[in-house]
C-alpha positions as CSV (number, residue, x, y, z in Angstrom):
1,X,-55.9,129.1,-36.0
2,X,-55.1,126.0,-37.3
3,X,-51.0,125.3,-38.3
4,X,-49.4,122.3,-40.5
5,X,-45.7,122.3,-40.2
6,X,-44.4,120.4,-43.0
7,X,-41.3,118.6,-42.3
8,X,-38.7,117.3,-44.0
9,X,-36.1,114.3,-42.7
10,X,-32.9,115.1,-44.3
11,X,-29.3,113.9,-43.7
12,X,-27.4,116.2,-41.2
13,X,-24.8,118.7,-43.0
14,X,-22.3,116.8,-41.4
15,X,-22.8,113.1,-42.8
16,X,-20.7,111.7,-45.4
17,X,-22.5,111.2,-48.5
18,X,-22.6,108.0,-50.0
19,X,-24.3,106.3,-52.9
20,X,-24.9,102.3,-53.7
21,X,-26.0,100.1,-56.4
22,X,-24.2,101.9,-59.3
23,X,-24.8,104.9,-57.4
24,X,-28.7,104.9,-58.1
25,X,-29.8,104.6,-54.6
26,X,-28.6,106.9,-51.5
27,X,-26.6,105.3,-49.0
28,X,-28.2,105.9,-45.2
29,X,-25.8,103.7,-43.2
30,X,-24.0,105.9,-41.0
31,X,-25.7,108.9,-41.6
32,X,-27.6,110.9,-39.1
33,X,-30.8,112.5,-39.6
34,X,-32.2,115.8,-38.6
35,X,-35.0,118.8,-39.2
36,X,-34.9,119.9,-42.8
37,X,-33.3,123.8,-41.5
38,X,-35.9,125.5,-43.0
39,X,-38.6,123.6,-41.7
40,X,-37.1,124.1,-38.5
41,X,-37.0,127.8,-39.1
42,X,-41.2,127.5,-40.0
43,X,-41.5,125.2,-36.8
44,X,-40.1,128.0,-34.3
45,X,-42.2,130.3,-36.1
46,X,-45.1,128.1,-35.5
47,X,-44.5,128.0,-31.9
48,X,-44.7,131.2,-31.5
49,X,-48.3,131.5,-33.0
50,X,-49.0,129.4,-30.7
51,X,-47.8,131.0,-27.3
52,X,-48.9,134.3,-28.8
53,X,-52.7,132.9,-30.1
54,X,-53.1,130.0,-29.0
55,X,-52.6,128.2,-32.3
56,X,-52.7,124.8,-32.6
57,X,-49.5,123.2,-34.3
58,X,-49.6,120.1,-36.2
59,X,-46.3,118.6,-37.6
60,X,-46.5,116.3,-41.2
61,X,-44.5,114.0,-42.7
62,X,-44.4,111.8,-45.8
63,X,-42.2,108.9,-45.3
64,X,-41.2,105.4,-43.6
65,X,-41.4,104.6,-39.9
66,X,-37.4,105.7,-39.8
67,X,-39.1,109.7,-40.1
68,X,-40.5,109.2,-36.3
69,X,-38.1,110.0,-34.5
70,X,-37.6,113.3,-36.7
71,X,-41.4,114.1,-36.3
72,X,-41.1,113.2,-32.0
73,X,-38.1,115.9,-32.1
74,X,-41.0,118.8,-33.6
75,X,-43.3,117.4,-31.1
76,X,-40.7,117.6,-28.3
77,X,-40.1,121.4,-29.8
78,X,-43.8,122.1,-29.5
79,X,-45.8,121.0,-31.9
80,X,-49.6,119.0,-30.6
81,X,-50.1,116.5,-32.5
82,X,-48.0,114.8,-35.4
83,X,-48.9,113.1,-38.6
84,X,-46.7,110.7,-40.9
85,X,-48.2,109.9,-44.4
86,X,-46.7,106.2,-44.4
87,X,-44.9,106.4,-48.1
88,X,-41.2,106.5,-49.5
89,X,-41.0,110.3,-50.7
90,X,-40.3,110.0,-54.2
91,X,-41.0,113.0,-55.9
92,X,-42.1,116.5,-55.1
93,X,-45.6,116.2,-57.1
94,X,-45.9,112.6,-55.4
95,X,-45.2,114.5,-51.6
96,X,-47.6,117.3,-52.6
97,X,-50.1,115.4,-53.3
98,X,-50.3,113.3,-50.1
99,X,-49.5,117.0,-48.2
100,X,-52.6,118.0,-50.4
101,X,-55.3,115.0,-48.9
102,X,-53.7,116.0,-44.9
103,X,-54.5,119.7,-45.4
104,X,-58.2,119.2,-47.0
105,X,-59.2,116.6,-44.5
106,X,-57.6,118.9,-41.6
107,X,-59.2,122.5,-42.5
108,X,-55.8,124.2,-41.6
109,X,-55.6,128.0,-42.2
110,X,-51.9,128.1,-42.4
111,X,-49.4,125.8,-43.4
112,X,-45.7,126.1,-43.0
113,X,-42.7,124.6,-45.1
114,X,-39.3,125.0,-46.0
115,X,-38.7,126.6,-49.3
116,X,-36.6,123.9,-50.1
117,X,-35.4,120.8,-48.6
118,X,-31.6,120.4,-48.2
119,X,-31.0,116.8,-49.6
120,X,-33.1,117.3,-53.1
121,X,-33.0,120.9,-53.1
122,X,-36.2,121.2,-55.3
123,X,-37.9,123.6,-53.8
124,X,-41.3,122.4,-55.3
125,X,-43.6,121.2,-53.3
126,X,-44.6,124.3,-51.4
127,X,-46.0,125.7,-54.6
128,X,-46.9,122.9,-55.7
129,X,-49.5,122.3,-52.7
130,X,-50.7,125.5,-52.9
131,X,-52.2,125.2,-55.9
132,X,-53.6,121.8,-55.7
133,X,-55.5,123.3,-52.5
134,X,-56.3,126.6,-54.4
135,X,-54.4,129.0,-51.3
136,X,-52.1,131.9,-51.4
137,X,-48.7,131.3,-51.6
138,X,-45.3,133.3,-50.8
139,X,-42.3,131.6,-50.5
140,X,-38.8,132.6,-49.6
141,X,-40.7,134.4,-47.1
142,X,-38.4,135.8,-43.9
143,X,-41.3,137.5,-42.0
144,X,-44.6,136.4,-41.5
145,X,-47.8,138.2,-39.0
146,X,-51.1,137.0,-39.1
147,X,-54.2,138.7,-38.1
148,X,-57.3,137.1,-38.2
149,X,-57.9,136.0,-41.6
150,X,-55.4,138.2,-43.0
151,X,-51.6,137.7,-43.3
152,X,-48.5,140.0,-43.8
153,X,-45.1,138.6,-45.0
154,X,-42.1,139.7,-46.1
155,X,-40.1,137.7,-48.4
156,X,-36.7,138.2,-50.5
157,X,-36.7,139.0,-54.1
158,X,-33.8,140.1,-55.9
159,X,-32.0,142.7,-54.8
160,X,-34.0,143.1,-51.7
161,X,-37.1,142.2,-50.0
162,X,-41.0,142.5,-50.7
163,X,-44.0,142.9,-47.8
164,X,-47.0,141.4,-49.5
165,X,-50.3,141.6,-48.0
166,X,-52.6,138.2,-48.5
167,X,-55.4,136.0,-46.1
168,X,-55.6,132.6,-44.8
169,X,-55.8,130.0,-46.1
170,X,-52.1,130.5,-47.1
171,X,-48.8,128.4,-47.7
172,X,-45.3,129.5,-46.9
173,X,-42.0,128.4,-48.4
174,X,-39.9,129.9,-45.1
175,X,-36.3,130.2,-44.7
176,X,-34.0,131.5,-42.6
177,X,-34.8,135.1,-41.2
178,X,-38.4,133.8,-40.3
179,X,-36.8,132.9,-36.9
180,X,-33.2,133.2,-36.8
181,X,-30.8,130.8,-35.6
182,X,-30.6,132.1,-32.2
183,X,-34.1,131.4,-31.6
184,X,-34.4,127.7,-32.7
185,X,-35.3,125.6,-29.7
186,X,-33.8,122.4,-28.3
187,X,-35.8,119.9,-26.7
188,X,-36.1,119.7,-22.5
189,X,-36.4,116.6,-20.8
190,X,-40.0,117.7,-20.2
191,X,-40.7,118.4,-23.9
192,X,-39.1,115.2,-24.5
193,X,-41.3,113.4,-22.2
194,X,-44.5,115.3,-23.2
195,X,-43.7,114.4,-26.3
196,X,-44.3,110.4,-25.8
197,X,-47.8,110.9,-24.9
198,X,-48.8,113.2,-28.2
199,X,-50.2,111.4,-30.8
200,X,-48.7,110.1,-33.9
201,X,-51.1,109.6,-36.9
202,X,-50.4,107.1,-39.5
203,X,-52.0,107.3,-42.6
204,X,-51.6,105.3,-45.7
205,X,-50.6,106.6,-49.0
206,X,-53.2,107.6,-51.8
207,X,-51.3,105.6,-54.3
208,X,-50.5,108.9,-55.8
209,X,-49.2,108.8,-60.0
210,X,-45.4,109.5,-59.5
211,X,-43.9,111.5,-62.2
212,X,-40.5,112.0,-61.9
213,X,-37.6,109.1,-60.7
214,X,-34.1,109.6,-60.1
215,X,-31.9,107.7,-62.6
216,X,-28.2,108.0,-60.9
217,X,-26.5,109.9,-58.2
218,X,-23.0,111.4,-58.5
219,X,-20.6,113.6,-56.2
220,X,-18.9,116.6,-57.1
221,X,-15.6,116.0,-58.6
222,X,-12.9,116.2,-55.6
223,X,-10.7,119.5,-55.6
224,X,-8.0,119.9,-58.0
225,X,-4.5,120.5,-56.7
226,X,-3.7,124.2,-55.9
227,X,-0.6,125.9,-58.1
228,X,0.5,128.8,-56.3
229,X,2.4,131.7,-57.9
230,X,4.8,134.6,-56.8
231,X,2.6,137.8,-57.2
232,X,6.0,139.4,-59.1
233,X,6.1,136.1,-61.3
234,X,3.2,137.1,-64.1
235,X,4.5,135.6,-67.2
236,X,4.3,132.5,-64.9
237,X,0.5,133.4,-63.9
238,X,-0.1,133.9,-67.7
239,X,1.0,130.5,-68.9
240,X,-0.6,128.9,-66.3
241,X,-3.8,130.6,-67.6
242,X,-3.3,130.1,-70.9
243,X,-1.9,126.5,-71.0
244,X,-3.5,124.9,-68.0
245,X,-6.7,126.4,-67.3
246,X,-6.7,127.7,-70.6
247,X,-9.0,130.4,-69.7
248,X,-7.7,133.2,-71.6
């Protein structure tokens, strides 16, 4: 079985967000880059097909030469062999698109990606590829066995969760539950070093039409200060109410 990770190089949780140049452009100085989580969360799951059937794991990205090091941490994980689709990620049709031409010329059965990337939060471009490469598609999927050319996934819906029966070729949107955090893997010095003699794949862009641009960036408005009120005073908490928050 053949595996494509996608993978997506987002700002840690941790950095502090910044925008320039009239806040149309985002900020990177300063800001440290990691696994999209739940591409991570696919990747562990990945590595498991592969110790359990000998699936061969390939890692994609589409982005600069500053992705790399992202896509030498997935190979340090596990993963064989990686490939970066050398383009600025712009927009989800634009990044499913490119994912679109790696999958076809690869003949992969399964391909793994995030629901959702945690800088853009989208959450498009796993459907999206699906359908340009005419495969099944689960997303928010939190289980996933394959046997054969047949899969089994479980995935959550509203209110609970929903095992679906389907066959390869097949794209997941994964999250967390697919692997949980405990079983995410940190790179050894031998993975490390193994990881300097996989290959790396460049390939140029397609020149693909890019639909959608982002005008401005803004922040969430900073916390307001906190008024705190006796719990005996309530003609206090209903002016407040009505004259400041003027909710009721």
């Amino acid at each position: 079985m053949k595996i494509l990770v996608c993978i997506s190089h987002v700002p840690d949780t941790t950095s502090k967000i910044n925008f320039t140049e009239n806040d149309t452009k985002f900020d990177t100085n300063g800001v440290q880059f990691v696994i999209n989580p739940n591409d991570e969360f696919g990747l562990t799951r990945a590595m498991w097909f592969k110790e359990k059937q000998n699936a061969n794991v390939t890692v994609v990205n589409v982005g600069g030469p500053e992705t790399e090091p992202t896509l030498r941490k997935a190979l340090a994980i596990g993963a064989d062999a990686a490939i970066r689709v050398n383009t600025e990620a712009k927009d989800g049709f634009q990044v499913a698109k490119e994912l679109a031409n790696v999958v076809n010329d690869g003949g992969y059965d399964l391909v793994i990606a995030g629901r959702e990337s945690i800088d853009y939060n989208g959450g498009m471009v796993p459907g999206m590829l699906a359908a340009l490469i005419n495969a099944n598609f689960v997303t928010n999927c939190i289980n996933l066995e394959v046997d054969g050319t047949n899969a089994t996934a479980i995935r959550e819906i509203d209110g609970g969760k929903e095992t679906v029966s389907t066959s390869l070729p097949l794209v997941i949107g994964g999250q967390k539950g697919l692997v949980e955090e405990s079983d995410l893997r940190i790179p050894n010095m031998r993975g490390i070093m193994m990881a300097r003699k996989k290959p790396l794949t460049v390939l140029e862009s397609t020149n693909t039409i890019i639909e959608t641009t982002s005008v401005k960036f803004e922040k969430p408005a900073p916390k307001g200060a906190v008024t705190l009120v006796d719990a005996d005073n309530i003609d206090q908490l209903i002016s407040l109410l009505h004259n400041e928050a003027k909710v009721i």
